[in-house]
Every structure is written in structure tokens, then in C-alpha cells.
C-alpha positions as CSV (number, residue, x, y, z in Angstrom):
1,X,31.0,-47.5,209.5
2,X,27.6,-46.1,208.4
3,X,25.9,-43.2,209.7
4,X,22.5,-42.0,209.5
5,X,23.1,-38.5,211.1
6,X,25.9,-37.0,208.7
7,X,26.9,-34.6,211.3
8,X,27.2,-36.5,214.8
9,X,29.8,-36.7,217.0
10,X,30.4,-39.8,216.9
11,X,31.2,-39.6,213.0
12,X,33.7,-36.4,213.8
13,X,35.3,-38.5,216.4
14,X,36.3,-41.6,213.9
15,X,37.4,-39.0,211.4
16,X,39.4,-37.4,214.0
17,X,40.9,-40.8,214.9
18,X,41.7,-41.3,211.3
19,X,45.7,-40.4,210.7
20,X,45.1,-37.4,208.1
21,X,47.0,-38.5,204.9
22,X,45.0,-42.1,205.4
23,X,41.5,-41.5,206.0
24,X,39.0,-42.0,203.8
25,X,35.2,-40.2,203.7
26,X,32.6,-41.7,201.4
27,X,29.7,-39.3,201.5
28,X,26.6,-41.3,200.0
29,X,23.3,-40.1,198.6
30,X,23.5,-36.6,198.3
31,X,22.7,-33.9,195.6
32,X,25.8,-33.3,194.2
33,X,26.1,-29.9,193.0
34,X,29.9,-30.2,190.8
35,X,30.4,-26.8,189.5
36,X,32.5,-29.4,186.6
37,X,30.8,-28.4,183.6
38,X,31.4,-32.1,182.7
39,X,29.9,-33.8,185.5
40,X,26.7,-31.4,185.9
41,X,24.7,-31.8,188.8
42,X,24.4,-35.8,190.5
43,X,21.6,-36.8,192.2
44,X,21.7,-39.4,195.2
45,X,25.3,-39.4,194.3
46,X,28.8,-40.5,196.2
47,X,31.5,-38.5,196.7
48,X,34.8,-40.2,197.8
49,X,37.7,-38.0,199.4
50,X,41.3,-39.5,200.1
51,X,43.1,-37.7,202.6
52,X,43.0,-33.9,201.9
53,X,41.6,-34.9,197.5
54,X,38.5,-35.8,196.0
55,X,39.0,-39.1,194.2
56,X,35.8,-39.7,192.9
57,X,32.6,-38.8,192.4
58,X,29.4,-40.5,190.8
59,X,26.7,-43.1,191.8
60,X,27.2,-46.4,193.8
61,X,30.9,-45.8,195.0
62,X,32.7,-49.0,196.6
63,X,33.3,-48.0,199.9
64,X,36.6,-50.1,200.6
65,X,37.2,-49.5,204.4
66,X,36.2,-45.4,203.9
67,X,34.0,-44.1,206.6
68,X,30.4,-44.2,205.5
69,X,28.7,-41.0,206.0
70,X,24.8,-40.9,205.0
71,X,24.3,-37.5,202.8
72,X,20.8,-37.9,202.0
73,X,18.5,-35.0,202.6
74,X,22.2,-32.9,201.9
75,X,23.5,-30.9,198.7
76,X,27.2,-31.2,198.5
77,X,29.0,-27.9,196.9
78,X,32.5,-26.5,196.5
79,X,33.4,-24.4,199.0
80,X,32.8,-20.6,198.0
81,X,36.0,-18.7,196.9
82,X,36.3,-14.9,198.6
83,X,38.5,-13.1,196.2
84,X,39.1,-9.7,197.9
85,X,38.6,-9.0,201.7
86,X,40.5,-6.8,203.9
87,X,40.5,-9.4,207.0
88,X,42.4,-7.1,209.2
89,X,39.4,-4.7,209.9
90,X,37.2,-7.5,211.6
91,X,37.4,-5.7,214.6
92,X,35.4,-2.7,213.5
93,X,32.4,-4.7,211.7
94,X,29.9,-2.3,210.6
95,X,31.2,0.8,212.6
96,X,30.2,3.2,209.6
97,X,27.1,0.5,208.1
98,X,25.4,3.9,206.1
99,X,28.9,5.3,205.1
100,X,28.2,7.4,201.9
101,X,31.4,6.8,199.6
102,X,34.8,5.8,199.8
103,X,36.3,9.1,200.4
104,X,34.2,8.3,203.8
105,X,36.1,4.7,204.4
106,X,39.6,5.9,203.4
107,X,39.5,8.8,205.9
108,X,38.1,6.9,208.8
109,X,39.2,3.3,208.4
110,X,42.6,3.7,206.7
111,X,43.4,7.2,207.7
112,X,42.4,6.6,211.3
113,X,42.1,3.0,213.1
114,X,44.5,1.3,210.6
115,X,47.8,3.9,211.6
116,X,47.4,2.6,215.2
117,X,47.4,-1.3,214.9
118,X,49.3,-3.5,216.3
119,X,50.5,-7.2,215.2
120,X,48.2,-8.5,217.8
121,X,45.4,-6.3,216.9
122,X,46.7,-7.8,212.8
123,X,45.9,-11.2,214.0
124,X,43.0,-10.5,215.5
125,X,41.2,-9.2,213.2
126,X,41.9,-11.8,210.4
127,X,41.3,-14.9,212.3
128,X,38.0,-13.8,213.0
129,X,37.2,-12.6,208.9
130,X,39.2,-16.4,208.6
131,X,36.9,-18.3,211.0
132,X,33.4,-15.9,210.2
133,X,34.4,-17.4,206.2
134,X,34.7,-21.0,207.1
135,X,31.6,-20.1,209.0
136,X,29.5,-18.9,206.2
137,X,31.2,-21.4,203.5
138,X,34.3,-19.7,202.0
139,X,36.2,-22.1,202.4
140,X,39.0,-19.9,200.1
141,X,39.8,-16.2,200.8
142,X,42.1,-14.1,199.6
143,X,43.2,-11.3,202.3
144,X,43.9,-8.0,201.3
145,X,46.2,-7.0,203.6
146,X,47.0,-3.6,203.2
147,X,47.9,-2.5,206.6
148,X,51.8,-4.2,207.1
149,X,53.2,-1.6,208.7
150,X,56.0,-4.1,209.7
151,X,57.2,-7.3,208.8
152,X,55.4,-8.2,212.4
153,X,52.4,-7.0,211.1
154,X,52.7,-9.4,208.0
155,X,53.4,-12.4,209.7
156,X,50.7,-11.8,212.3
157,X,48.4,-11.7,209.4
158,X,49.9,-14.8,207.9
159,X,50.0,-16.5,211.3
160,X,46.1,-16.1,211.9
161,X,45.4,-17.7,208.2
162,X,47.5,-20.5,209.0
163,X,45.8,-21.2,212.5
164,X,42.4,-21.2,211.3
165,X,42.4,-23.9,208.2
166,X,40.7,-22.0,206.1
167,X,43.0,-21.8,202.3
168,X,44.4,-18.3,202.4
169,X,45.3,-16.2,200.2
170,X,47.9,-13.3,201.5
171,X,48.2,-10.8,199.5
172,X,50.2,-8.1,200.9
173,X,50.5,-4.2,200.6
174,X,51.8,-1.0,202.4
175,X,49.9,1.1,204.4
176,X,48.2,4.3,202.6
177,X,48.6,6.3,205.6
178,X,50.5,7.0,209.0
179,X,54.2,6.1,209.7
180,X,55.4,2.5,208.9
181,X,58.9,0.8,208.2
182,X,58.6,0.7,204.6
183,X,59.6,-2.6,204.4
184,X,57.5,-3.4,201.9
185,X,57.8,-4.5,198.9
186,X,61.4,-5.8,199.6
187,X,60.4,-7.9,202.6
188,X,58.1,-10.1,201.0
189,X,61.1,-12.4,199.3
190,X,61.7,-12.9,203.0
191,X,58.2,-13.5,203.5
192,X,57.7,-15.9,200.8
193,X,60.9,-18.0,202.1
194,X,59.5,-18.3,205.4
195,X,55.8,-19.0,204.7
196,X,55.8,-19.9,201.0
197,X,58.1,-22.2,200.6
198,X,55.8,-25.1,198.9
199,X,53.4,-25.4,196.3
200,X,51.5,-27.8,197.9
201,X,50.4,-25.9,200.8
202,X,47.1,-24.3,201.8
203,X,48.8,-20.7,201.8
204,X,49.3,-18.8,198.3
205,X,51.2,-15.7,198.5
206,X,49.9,-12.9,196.2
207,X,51.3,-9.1,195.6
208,X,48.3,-6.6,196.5
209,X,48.6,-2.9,195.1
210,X,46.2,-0.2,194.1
211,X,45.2,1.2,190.4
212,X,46.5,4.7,190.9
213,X,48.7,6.7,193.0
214,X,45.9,9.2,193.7
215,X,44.8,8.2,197.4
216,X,48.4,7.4,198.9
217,X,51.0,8.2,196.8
218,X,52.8,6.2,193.5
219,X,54.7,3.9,196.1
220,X,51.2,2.1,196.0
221,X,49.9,2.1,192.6
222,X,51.0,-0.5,190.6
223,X,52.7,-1.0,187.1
224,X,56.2,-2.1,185.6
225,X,58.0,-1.8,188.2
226,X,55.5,-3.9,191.1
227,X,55.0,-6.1,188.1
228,X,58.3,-6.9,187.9
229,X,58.8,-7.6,191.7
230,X,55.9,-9.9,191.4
231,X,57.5,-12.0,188.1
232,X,60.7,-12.6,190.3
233,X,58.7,-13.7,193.4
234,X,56.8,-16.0,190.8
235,X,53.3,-14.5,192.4
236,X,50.3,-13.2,191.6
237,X,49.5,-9.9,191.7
238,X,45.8,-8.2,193.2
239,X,44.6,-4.3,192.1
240,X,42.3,-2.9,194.2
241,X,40.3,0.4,193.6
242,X,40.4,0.1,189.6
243,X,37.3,2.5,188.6
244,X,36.6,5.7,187.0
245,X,38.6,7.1,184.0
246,X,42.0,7.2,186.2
247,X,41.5,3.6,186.3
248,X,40.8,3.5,182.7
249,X,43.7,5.4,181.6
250,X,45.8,3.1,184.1
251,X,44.6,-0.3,182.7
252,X,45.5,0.9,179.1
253,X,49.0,2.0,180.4
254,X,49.0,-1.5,181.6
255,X,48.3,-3.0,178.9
256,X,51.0,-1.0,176.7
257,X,53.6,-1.6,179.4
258,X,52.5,-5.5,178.7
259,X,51.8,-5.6,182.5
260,X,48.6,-7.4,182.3
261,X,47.4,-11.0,182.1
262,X,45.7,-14.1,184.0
263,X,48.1,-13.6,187.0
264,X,46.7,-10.4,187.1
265,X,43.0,-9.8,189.2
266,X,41.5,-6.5,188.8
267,X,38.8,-5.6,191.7
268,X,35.8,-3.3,191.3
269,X,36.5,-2.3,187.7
270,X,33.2,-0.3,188.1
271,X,33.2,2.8,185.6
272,X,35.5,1.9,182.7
273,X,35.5,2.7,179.2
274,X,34.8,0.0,176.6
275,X,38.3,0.3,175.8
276,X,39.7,-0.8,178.9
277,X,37.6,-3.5,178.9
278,X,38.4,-4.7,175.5
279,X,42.3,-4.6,176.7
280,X,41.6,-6.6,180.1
281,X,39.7,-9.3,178.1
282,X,42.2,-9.5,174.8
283,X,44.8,-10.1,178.1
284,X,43.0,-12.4,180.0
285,X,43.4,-10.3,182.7
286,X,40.6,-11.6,185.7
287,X,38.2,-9.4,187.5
288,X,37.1,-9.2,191.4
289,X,33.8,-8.1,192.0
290,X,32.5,-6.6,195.1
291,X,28.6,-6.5,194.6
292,X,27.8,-5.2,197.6
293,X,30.4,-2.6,198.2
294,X,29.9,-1.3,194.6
295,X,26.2,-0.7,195.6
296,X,25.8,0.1,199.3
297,X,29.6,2.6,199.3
298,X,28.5,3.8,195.6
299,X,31.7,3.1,194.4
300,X,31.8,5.0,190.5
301,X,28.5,4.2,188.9
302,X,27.6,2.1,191.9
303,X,27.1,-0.8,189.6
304,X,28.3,-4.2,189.8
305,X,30.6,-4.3,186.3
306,X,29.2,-8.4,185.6
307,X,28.0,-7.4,182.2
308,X,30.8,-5.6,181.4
309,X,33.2,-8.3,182.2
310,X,30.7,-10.8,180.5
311,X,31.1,-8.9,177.0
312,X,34.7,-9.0,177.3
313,X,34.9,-12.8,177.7
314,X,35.5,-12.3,181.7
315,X,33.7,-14.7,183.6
316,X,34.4,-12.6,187.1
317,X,35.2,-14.0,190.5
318,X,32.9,-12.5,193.7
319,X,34.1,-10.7,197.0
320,X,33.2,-9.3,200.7
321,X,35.5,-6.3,200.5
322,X,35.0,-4.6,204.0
323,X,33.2,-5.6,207.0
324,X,32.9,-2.2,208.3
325,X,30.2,-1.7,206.1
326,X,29.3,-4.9,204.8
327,X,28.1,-8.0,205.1
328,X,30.4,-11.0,205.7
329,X,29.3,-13.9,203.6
330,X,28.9,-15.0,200.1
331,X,25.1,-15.8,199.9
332,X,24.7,-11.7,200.5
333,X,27.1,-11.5,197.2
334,X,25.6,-13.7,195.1
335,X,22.1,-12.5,195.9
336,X,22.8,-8.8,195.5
337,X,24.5,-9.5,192.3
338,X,21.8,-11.6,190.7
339,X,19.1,-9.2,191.5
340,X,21.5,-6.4,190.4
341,X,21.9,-7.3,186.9
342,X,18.6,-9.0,186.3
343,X,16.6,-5.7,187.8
344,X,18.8,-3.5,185.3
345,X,18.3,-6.0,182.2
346,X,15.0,-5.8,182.8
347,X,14.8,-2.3,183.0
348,X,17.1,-1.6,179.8
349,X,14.1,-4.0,177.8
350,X,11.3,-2.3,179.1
351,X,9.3,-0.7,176.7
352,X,10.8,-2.8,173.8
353,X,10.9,-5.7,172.0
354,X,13.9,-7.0,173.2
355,X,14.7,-9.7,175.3
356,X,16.3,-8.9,178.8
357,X,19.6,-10.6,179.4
358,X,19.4,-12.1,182.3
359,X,22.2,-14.0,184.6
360,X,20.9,-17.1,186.1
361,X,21.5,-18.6,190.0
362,X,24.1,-20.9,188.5
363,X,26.0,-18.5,186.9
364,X,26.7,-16.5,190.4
365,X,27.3,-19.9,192.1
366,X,30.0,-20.1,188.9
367,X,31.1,-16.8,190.1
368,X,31.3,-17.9,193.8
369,X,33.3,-21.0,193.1
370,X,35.3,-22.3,190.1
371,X,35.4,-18.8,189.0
372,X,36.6,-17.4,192.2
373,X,39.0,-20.0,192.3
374,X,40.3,-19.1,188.7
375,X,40.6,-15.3,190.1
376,X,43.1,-16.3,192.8
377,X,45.4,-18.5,190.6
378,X,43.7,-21.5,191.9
379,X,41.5,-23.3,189.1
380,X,43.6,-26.3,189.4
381,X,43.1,-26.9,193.1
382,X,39.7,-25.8,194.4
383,X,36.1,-24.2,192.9
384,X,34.8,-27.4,191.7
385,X,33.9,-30.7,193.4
386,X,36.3,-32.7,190.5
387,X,37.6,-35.9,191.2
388,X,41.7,-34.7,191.7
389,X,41.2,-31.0,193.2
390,X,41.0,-30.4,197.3
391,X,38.1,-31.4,198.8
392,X,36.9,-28.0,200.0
393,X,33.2,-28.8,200.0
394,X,29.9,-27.6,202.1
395,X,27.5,-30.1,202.9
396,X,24.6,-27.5,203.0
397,X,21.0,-29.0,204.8
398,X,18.3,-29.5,202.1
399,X,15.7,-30.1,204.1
400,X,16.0,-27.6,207.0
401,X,12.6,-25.4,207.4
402,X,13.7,-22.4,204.9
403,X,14.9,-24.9,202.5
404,X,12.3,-27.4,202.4
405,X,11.4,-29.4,199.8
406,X,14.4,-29.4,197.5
407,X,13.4,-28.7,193.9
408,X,16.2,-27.1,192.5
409,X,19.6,-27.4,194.3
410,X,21.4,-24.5,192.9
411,X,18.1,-22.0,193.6
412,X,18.4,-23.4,196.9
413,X,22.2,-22.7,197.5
414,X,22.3,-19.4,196.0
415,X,18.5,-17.4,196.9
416,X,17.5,-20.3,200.1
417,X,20.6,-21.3,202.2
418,X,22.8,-19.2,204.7
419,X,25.2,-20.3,207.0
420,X,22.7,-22.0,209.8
421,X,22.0,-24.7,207.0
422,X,25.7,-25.2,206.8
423,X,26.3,-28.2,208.9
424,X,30.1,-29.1,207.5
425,X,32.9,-27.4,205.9
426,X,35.7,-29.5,204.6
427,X,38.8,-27.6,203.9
428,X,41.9,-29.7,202.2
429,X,39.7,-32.5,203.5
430,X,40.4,-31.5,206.8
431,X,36.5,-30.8,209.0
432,X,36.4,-27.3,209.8
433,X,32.4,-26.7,211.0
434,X,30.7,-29.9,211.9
435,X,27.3,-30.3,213.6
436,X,26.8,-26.8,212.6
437,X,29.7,-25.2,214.4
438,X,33.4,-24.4,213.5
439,X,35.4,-26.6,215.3
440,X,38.9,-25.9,217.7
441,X,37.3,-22.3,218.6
442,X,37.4,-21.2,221.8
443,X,34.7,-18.8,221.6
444,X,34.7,-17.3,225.2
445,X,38.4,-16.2,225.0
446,X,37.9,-15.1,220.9
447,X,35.5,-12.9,222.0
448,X,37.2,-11.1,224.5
449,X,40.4,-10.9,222.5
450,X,38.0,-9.5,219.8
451,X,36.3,-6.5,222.5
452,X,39.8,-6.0,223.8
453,X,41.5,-5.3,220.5
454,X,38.3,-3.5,219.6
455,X,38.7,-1.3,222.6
456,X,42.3,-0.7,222.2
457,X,42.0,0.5,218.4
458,X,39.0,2.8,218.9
459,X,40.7,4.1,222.1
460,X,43.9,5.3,221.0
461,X,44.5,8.4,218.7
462,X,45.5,7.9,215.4
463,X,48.9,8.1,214.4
């Protein structure tokens, strides 16, 4: 079947019709944007995808009896990777958009609406960060959930990842304030039993903690003992709020205790010494970046830590953080980032003779994809379009009005394209957006779930 539209109906509803495990999608003619540092960038290339895996990609594919969909005029890309968002908090997108520092966050966000959430209000607000990703392009995103005041809680959160299709990542914490069952971090070997079971599912179970015990106590903070709970579960294990010289000291008691490695992602990391950096990169230990919420909150220096993590060997991953401040998607990310680092490289040169050092469009994509991936313990699944991982892929309009002509693909990903020139997400192969819209959404009854939970939160006094 050919197509000349690669996003009608008509090509949805014979992919649809398709039993899952036995269809077969031969995109033809697109830019081809890999991520592989092997297979580069492909012009009027084919990419083939069997079931919920890229088989192949190149130029002049046979076809076989694979559904033929036109790509010309298209770039195909990974999906981007979200390493670090606190999906619960959806709900309460930019309540506080010109909130001054984090002290300001904590005491309103997780000191006030967070003691008072329900499970309902759990789901909620992660199936719309979920579908708002697929949305945007993430087709990967690793949820922060630090807000299981119960196992209900949890498994609401799960629950929401699993009923969008999106490849989630739970990683799971305690509360930091209000009452709660303290169920955690003993209940997530149930949780992992129940949910986890397979390692060949789109859910990956991670352990989420914090640096230190200063904001809620040592219950939180993480080090032998988490560690340990996280070897036995076999999972991965997510800091937040590393910064400052209390995260400092911390990641060189980590490093003593032998506590840190590639299982291990580190987010922020804004303000460390040179000689915590030197540990995290002699470990391997990966790093979570949160461009805009290092800049805008004016977390530590304020400062995206790339160059840091880029003299250490640390090619980082990039992330939302929180959507009551921020923006949602990772085109905001990636742009902030590479006019970060570029503005200040340039500034450090001026006056000199040297040379700035400057990071390009295709290292943030790097960042936003196979490096993202690598972050959440998933290099060998998604991040780049390689013939064997999922096929979590964009097909991103090249010749929509604010992307017209194409010249360079990547420039036009990373500084043209948002998520209007998105017209299809694939996520484990499975369509997700098509024709521009994310499918199996009601979006009447989402929204008034979303205002009622809204409603419900910022009406009830904290806890």
C-alpha cells in the first residue's frame, strides 16, 4: 500500500488493522536523522520497523508486503528521552512561573499541595505530563515520583504510565513532607512483582532519592543503605537535588562507600567542586540535567553543569523537572542549553586569544536522545534510530512554514521544530500522535478530570 500523505487516516486505519507483533511499516524517502554514530545522517532514506523493532534502515529497502508510507518532505528522529520529571504535579502547571529559588517550590509545592493528594489526583497528574511528552516527542520519561504517600499512590502513578504508551520510567520516592504510610522503601519489592515483572516491557522501575538529608530528613537522602535496597531489587537508582558543597561532600562519601556507578544518575549537579566531578566521572556515574530549572529557579550557580560533566568524560542526559514553573517539552531544553553554554564560552574568550568552546545543535540532540537513554539504563533499547532497538521515532514535518526549506536537519530539530511539526510519534512501534494529534484521548473528559483534580488540590488545606 503506498501513500502519499504520511499521516492520513486511511494509513492509521491499515496500521490499526495490522495484528501488532505482525505488522510491518516501511517509511520511504525521508531524512533520516540516526543519532548511530555509525550510520550518520541518511538522506531520502528507508526505515523498516517489525512489530514494536527497527529492522533496518538505509536506502532502497524491499518492501515485502510492509505498509508503504511516503516520508518525503519528513525528518525521522528517535524519540527524545526526559530523564527527570515530577509528572505528578501536572495539575498545577505554572502556578508559581517567576518563583525565585527552590526554598520557594519546596514550601509551596511539596510542603503544601503534595500532603493533600489523592491516588486519583496521582494519576491525574501523570497521565497528562505522560500524554503532554508523547505530545511534544518524549517518547521516554522517567517520572520522579516523589509523592507515594501509599502504595495506592504508587500504583496510581504506575497505572497512568501504563495507560498512556508512552516508555516510563517510575522511579519512586517518599514524600518530604506531611503524614504518609511509610511504606516506602519496603513496598517497592511488592511493587516490582506486580508491575515489573519482565524485561521486555515498556515500564523500567528505578529507585528515586535525594542527595542529602537536609530538606526532609536522612530517611530520603541516599547512600549505602538505599544503595543496597536498589542492588537487591536489581534497579536503578535516581538523585535528585545534588548541588552546592553538601552535594559535594555527599558524592565523595559516595564514592568512598563505593555507592556510585552507571546505574547511578545524578540530577542538577550544579555547584560542585572539581573533585566531585573527577569522582562521578572515574565511576561512570551519569548526570541529569535540568537546563531550564537550573536557570529560571536559580538552582546553586544557576548554571547548567554541561561543561562540567563534558571535562569529566560525562556526556549528560536532559530533563523538564517541574511544570509548575517550567516548560513541558524538550525543544525548550535543548535550546536553553545550547545558548547557555555557547553565550558563557563566548563570554569566558572575550578579550582573548582563545578560542570559545562551543557545543553544537547535534550534541544537545545527543543529549536529548541516545544520551538520555543511556541516563535511564536504556542505551540498549531506545535513543537512536539503530536497526535492533524500539522503534520510538518522531516523524517531524520539514517543510511546514517555520521549517521551510530544509538545509540542515538537525538545526531544524533542535533551534526550528516544536511539537505542531510533530505529525507522528511511534512508541515500541506502537502510533501514539498521528495526523498531528495523540491518539485514544478523550480530551473533553481529560480536561475536566484535569480542572476537577485541580480544584480539589488547591481547595483543600494542606495536611
Amino acid at each position: 500500500m503506498n501513500v502519499n500523505d504520511t499521516t492520513s487516516a486511511a494509513v492509521l486505519e491499515e496500521l490499526r488493522r495490522r495484528p501488532a507483533d505482525r505488522r510491518r511499516i516501511l517509511f520511504t524517502g525521508a531524512t533520516i536523522v540516526t543519532m548511530d554514530p555509525d550510520l550518520g545522517v541518511i538522506d531520502a532514506g528507508d526505515l523498516l520497523v517489525e512489530g514494536d523493532t527497527i529492522t533496518a534502515v538505509g536506502r532502497a529497502l524491499d518492501a515485502g508486503d510492509a505498509l508503504v508510507v511516503d516520508a518525503a518532505g519528513t525528518i525521522l528522529t528517535p524519540g527524545f528521552v526526559d530523564t527527570h520529571r515530577h509528572a505528578w504535579e501536572a495539575q498545577l502547571r505554572r502556578i508559581m512561573p517567576d518563583v525565585d529559588d527552590l526554598g520557594g517550590y519546596v514550601m509551596a509545592t511539596l510542603a503544601g499541595y503534595a500532603t493533600v493528594y489523592r491516588p486519583e489526583d496521582m494519576y491525574i497528574g501523570t497521565r497528562l505530563a505522560a500524554l503532554t511528552a508523547i505530545d511534544s516527542g518524549i517518547t521516554t520519561m522517567l517520572d520522579f515520583s516523589h509523592n507515594s504517600r501509599t502504595r495506592e499512590h504508587s500504583d496510581a502513578a504506575i497505572e497512568a504510565l501504563v495507560d498512556t504508551g508512552i516508555r516510563g520510567v517510575h522511579a519512586s520516592m517518599g514524600p518530604h513532607f506531611g503524614d504518609w504510610d511509610r511504606q516506602w522503601p519496603g513496598d517497592l519489592t511488592r511493587v516490582k512483582g506486580q508491575y515489573f515483572s519482565s524485561d521486555d516491557q515498556l515500564l523500567t522501575l528505578r529507585l528515586a532519592t535525594l542527595a542529602t538529608d537536609e530538606i526532609a530528613g536522612p530517611a530520603l537522602a541516599y547512600g549505602p543503605e538505599l544503595a543496597r535496597v536498589a542492588k537487591e531489587l536489581g534497579i536503578g537508582v535516581s538523585v535528585d537535588a545534588v548541588f552546592g558543597t553538601s552535594g559535594s561532600e555527599a558524592v565523595l562519601r559516595w564514592a568512598k562507600d563505593g555507592v556510585l556507578g552507571p546505574d547511578v544518575t545524578l540530577i542538577h549537579s550544579t555547584g560542585l567542586t572539581s573533585e566531585a566531578w573527577k569522582a562521578m566521572g572515574e565511576t561512570g556515574t551519569t548526570v541529569a540535567l535540568a537546563p531550564t530549572s537550573d536557570a529560571q529557579i536559580g538552582l546553586e550557580t544557576a548554571i547548567p553543569a554541561v561543561d562540567e560533566a563534558l571535562s569529566v568524560g560525562i556526556r549528560p542526559g536532559l530533563s523538564i523537572d517541574v511544570e509548575v514553573a517550567l516548560a513541558s517539552d524538550m525543544f525548550t531544553q535543548m535550546r536553553a542549553l545550547h545558548a547557555i553554554q555557547r553565550m558563557r564560552a563566548v563570554n569566558a574568550a572575550y578579550g582573548t586569544d582563545q578560542q570559545p568552546s562551543r557545543i553544537t545543535t547535534h550534541d544537545v540532540l545527543d543529549f536529548a536522545t541516545l544520551q538520555g537513554a543511556r541516563t535511564n539504563g536504556l542505551a540498549a533499547v531506545t535513543g537512536s534510530l539503530t536497526p535492533g532497538k524500539k522503534a520510538d521515532l518522531l516523524v517531524i514535518q520539514a517543510e511546514d512554514l517555520n521549517n521551510m526549506p530544509l538545509n540542515d536537519p538537525i538545526g531544524t530539530i533542535v533551534l526550528g521544530s516544536d511539537a505542531r511539526n510533530i505529525s507522528a510519534v511511534l512508541v515500541d512501534g506502537e502510533p501514539r500522535k498521528w495526523d498531528g494529534q495523540v491518539l485514544d484521548v478523550d480530551l473533553t473528559a481529560l480536561r475536566s478530570e484535569v480542572h476537577a483534580s485541580r480544584e480539589y488540590v488547591l481547595n483543600t488545606p494542606a495536611a
